[in-house]
C-alpha positions in Angstrom: 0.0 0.0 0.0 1.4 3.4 -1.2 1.5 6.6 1.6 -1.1 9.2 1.6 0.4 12.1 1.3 -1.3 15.5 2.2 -1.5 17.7 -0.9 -4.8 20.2 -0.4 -3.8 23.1 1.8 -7.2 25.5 1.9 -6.4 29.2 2.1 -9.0 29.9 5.0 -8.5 27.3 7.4 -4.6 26.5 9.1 -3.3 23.4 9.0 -0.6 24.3 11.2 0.5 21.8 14.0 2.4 22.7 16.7 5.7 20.4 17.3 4.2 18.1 15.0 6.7 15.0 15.0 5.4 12.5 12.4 4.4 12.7 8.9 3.6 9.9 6.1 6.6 11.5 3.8 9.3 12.1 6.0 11.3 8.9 6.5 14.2 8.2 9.1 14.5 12.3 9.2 14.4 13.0 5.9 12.1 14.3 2.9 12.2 14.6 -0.5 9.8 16.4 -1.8 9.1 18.6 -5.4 9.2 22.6 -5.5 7.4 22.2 -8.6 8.3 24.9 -12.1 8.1 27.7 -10.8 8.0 30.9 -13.1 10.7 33.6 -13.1 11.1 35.9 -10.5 9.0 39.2 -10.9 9.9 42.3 -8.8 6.3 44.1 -9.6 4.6 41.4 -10.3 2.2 42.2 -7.0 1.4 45.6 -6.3 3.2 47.9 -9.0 3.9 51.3 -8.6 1.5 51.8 -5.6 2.0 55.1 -3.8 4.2 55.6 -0.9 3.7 59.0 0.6 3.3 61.2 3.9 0.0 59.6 4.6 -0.6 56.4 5.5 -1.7 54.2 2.5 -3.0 50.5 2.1 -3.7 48.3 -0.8 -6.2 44.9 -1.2 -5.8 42.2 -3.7 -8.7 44.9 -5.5 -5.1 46.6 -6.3 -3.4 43.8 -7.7 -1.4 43.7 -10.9 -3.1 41.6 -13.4 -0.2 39.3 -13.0 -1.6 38.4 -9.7 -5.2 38.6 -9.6 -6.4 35.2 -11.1 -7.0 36.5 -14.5 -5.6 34.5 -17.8 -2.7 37.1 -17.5 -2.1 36.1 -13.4 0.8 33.8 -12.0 -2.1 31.1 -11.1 -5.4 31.0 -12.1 -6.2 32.0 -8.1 -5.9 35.3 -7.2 -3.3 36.3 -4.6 -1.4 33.4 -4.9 2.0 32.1 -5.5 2.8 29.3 -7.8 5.5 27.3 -5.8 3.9 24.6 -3.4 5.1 26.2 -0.5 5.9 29.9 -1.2 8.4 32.0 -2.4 10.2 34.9 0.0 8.7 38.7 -1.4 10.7 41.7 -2.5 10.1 45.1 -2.6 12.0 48.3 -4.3 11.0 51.9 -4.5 11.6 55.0 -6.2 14.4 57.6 -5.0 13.3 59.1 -1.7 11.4 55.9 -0.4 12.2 55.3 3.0 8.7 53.7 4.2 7.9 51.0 6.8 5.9 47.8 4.3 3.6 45.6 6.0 2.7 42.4 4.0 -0.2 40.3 5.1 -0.8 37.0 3.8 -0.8 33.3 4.4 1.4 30.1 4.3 0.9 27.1 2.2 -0.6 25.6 6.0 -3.2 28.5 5.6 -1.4 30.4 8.7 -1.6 34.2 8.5 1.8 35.7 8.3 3.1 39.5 8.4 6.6 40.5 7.0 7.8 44.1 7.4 10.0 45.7 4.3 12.0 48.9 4.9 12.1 51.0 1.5 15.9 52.2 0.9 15.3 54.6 -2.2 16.1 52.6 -5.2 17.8 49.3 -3.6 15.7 46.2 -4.2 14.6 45.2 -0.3 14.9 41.3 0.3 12.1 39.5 2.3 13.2 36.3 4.3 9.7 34.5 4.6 8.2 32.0 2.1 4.4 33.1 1.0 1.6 31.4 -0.4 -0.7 33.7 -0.3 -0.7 37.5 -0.4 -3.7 39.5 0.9 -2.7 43.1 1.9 -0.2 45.6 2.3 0.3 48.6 4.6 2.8 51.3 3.9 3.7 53.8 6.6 3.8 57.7 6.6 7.2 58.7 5.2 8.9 60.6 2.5 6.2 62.1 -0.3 5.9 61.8 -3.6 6.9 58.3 -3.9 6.1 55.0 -5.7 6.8 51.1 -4.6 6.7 47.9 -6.5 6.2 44.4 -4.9 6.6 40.9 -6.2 8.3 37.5 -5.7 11.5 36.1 -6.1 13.5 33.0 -6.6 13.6 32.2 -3.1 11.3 29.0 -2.3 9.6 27.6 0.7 9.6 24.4 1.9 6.8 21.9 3.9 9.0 21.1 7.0 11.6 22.4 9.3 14.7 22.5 7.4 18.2 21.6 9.3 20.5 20.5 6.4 20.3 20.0 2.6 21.8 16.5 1.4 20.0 16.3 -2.0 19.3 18.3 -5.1 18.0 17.7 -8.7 16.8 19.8 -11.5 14.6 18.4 -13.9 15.8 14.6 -12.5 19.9 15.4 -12.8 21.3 15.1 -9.3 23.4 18.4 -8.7 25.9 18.5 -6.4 25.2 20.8 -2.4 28.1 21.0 -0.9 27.7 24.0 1.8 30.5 26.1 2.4 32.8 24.5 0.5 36.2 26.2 0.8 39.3 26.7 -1.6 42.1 29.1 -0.6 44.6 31.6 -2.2 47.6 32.7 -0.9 47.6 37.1 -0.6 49.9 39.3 0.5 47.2 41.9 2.3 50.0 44.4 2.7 50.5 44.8 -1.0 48.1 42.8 -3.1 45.2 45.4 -3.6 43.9 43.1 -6.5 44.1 39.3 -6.7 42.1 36.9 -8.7 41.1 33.6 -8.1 38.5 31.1 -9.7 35.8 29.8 -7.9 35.9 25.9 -7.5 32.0 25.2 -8.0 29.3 27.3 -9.0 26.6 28.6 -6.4 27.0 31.3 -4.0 29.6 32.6 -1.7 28.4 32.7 1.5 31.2 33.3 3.5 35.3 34.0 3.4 37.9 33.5 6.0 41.5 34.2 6.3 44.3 32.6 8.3 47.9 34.8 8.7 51.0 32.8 7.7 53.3 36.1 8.2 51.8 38.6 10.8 50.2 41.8 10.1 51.3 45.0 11.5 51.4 48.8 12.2 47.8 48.9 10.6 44.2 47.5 10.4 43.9 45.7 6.7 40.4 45.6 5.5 39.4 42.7 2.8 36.3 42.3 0.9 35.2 40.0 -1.9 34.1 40.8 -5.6 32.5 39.4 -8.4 32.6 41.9 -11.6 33.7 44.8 -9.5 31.0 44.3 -6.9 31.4 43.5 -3.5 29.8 40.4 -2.0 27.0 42.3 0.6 27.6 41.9 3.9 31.1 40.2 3.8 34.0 41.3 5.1 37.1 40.9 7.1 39.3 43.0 9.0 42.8 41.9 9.9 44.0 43.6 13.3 46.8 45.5 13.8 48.7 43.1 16.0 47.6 39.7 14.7 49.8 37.0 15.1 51.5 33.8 12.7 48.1 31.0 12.9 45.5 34.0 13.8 41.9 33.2 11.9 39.6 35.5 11.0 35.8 34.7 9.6 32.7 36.3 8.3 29.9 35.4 6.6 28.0 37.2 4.4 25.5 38.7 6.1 23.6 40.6 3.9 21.0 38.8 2.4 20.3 39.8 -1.2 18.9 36.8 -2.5 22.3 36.0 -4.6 22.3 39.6 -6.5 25.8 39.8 -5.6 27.0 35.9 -4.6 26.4 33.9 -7.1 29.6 32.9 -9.1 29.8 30.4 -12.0 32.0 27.8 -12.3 35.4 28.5 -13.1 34.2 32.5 -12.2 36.4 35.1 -11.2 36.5 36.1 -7.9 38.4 39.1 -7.1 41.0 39.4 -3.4 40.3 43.0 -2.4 43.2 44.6 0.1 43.2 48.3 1.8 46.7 47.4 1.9 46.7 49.2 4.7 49.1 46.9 7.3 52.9 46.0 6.7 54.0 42.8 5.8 50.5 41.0 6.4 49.6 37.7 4.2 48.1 34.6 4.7 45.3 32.0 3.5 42.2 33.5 2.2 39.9 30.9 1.6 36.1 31.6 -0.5 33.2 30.3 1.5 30.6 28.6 -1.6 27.6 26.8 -1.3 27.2 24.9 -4.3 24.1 24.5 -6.7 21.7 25.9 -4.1 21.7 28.5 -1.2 19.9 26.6 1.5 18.8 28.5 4.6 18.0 26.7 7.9 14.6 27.2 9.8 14.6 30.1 11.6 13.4 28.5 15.7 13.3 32.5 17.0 11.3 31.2 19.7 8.7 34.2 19.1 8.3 35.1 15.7 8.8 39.1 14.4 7.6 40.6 11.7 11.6 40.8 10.2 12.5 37.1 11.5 13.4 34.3 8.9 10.9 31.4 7.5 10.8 29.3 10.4 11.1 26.2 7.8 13.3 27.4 5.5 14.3 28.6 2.1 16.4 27.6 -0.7 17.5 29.8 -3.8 18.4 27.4 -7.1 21.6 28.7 -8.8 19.9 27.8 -11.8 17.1 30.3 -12.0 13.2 30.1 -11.9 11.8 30.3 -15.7 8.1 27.8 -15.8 10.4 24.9 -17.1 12.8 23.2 -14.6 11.6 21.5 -12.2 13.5 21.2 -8.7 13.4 18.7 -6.2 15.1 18.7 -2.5 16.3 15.7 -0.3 16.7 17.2 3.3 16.4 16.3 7.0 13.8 17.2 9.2 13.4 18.9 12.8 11.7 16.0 14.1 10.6 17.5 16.9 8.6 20.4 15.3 7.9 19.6 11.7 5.8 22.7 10.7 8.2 24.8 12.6 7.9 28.0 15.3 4.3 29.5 14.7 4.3 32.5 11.8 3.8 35.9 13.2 0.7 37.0 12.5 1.0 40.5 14.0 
C-alpha cells in the first residue's frame, strides 16, 4: 500500500500543527519532496507602482497587478497566490526618496496568516526572508512624499517542514551536487596585493570568506572584501588587526541577504581578493566560502516570531534560475521535533 500524502492546503482554514513529529513522507528524518516549475522571478509582479507617501496608504488584492489577480494574464489561475507549493520569499523596491515601513499580510501554504515588514531604501531592491503562499494586503507607513513602490516574488522558495541541512538536489531529475560552504584558498599578500584573482571551485553562492595569517600583520588595520565583476559580496567582510599573530583566523559570513544579486559565481568564475593594503607585511590564507548549486537557509526557531524574522522552515535559492520549465526537487532532513516549525507571526 502506497502513503497518503497530504497535498490540499485551503487558504482559509490553518493546517498548522504545533511540534508536530510524524508525517507519512518524511522517513528516518528526511524528505524529499518537489518545489514544482516555478516561473521567473517578478519584482512588480504584486502591487506595481503603488503610492508611498506622507499619509498612510493601504492596498487589497482589489489593487493587484493583473499578473496576480487570477485572471488568464495572473501567475495562477487563483488570485493572490504564488505558484510554488510552499511559497516563495517577497521583495520590494521603491523609487528615489522611499524610506517607508511595508507591512505584507498573507498566508502560508498551511493557511497560517503571516506579516513580514519591508524597509524601503530609495532605489535598492529590499529582500524579504519569509516564504508566502498567499498575499492578501499591504500597509505602507507615513514617510517621504511623492513616492512609488513595487512588490513581487522572487526565486527564493519555501519548503513543507523544518529545514536543518540539505543532502540532495535535482533539476529536472539530474542530481546536482550541495556542498555547503565548500572552501578553496589563495595565498595574498594583504600588505601589497590590492587586487588578486582567483577562480571559484564550484558554482553557487559565496556565503562566506575566512582568512588565516601565515606572516603577521602589523602597524595597521587591513580591511578585505570579496568581488564578483567589480561588486562587493554584501555583507562580507574581514578585517585583519593590527597586531595579529603567525596562525591568527579570521571569519565572516556574508550577512547581507540579497537573494544571490551579488554571490552567485559560476564555475570557473572570477573572484576578485580586495586589500586596503593598509598593514605591513600582512599575508596569509584566504579561503572563499561557496555553497554549491543551491543557497539553502536553515529554519529560523526564533522562539517568538517578528515581523523581520526568517521562514521558520526554511528557504532555498536554485543557482539555476526560476523560468516555468525546470523543475527542482530537494532531499533534506527534518526537525523531528517540530515539523511545521515556530508558529508565523501574524501580528
Amino acid at each position: 500500500m502506497s502513503k497518503v500524502v497530504q497535498d490540499y492546503f485551503p487558504r482559509n482554514i490553518s493546517q498548522y500543527v504545533p511540534s508536530m513529529e510524524f508525517a507519512a513522507d518524511v522517513v528516518d528524518g528526511v524528505q524529499i519532496v518537489t518545489l514544482g516549475s516555478p516561473t521567473a522571478l517578478d519584482a512588480d509582479g504584486i502591487w506595481d507602482g503603488v503610492s508611498a507617501t506622507n499619509s498612510a496608504t493601504s492596498y487589497t488584492s482589489a489593487d493587484f497587478k493583473n499578473t496576480f489577480d487570477g485572471s488568464s494574464t495572473s501567475l495562477t489561475s487563483t488570485k493572490g497566490m504564488i505558484d510554488a507549493p510552499y511559497g516563495r520569499v517577497l521583495t520590494a523596491v521603491g523609487s528615489s526618496g522611499s524610506d517607508h515601513v511595508c507591512t505584507i499580510t498573507g498566508r502560508d501554504y498551511l493557511g497560517q496568516i503571516m506579516v513580514e515588514q519591508l524597509t524601503l531604501s530609495g532605489t535598492s531592491p529590499i529582500y524579504g526572508q519569509k516564504a508566502f503562499k498567499f498575499v492578501d494586503t499591504l500597509a505602507i507607513a507615513t514617510g517621504a512624499a511623492s513616492d512609488t513602490a513595487d512588490f513581487g516574488w522572487s526565486d527564493v522558495l519555501g519548503l513543507p517542514y523544518t529545514a536543518t541541512q540539505i543532502i540532495g538536489w535535482t533539476e529536472d531529475a539530474v542530481e546536482k551536487g550541495v556542498r555547503r560552504s565548500a572552501i578553496d584558498s589563495t595565498y595574498v599578500v594583504i600588505a601589497s596585493d590590492a587586487s588578486l584573482f582567483t577562480s571559484a571551485h564550484a558554482q553557487g553562492f559565496i556565503v562566506g570568506m575566512s582568512y588565516v595569517s601565515a606572516i603577521a600583520n602589523s602597524s595597521g588595520a587591513n580591511a578585505c572584501t570579496l568581488e564578483i565583476g567589480g561588486t562587493a559580496v554584501a555583507g562580507l567582510a574581514l578585517s585583519i588587526s593590527a597586531s595579529d599573530s603567525l596562525g591568527t583566523a579570521y571569519s565572516d559570513v556574508a550577512g547581507t541577504d540579497d537573494h544571490g544579486l551579488t554571490g552567485k559565481i559560476a564555475l570557473g568564475g572570477a573572484v576578485e581578493l580586495v586589500s586596503d593594503t593598509a598593514g605591513t607585511s600582512g599575508a596569509g590564507y584566504v579561503a572563499v566560502h561557496i555553497d554549491e548549486n543551491v543557497r539553502f537557509i536553515d529554519g529560523d526557531a526564533t522562539a517568538t516570531q517578528t515581523a523581520t524574522t526568517g521562514d521558520p522552515r526554511g528557504t532555498v535559492l536554485p543557482y539555476t534560475s526560476c523560468n516555468g520549465s525546470v523543475t527542482y526537487e530537494v532531499r533534506y532532513t527534518v526537525n523531528t521535533s517540530n515539523l511545521h516549525g515556530v508558529s508565523q507571526f501574524s501580528g
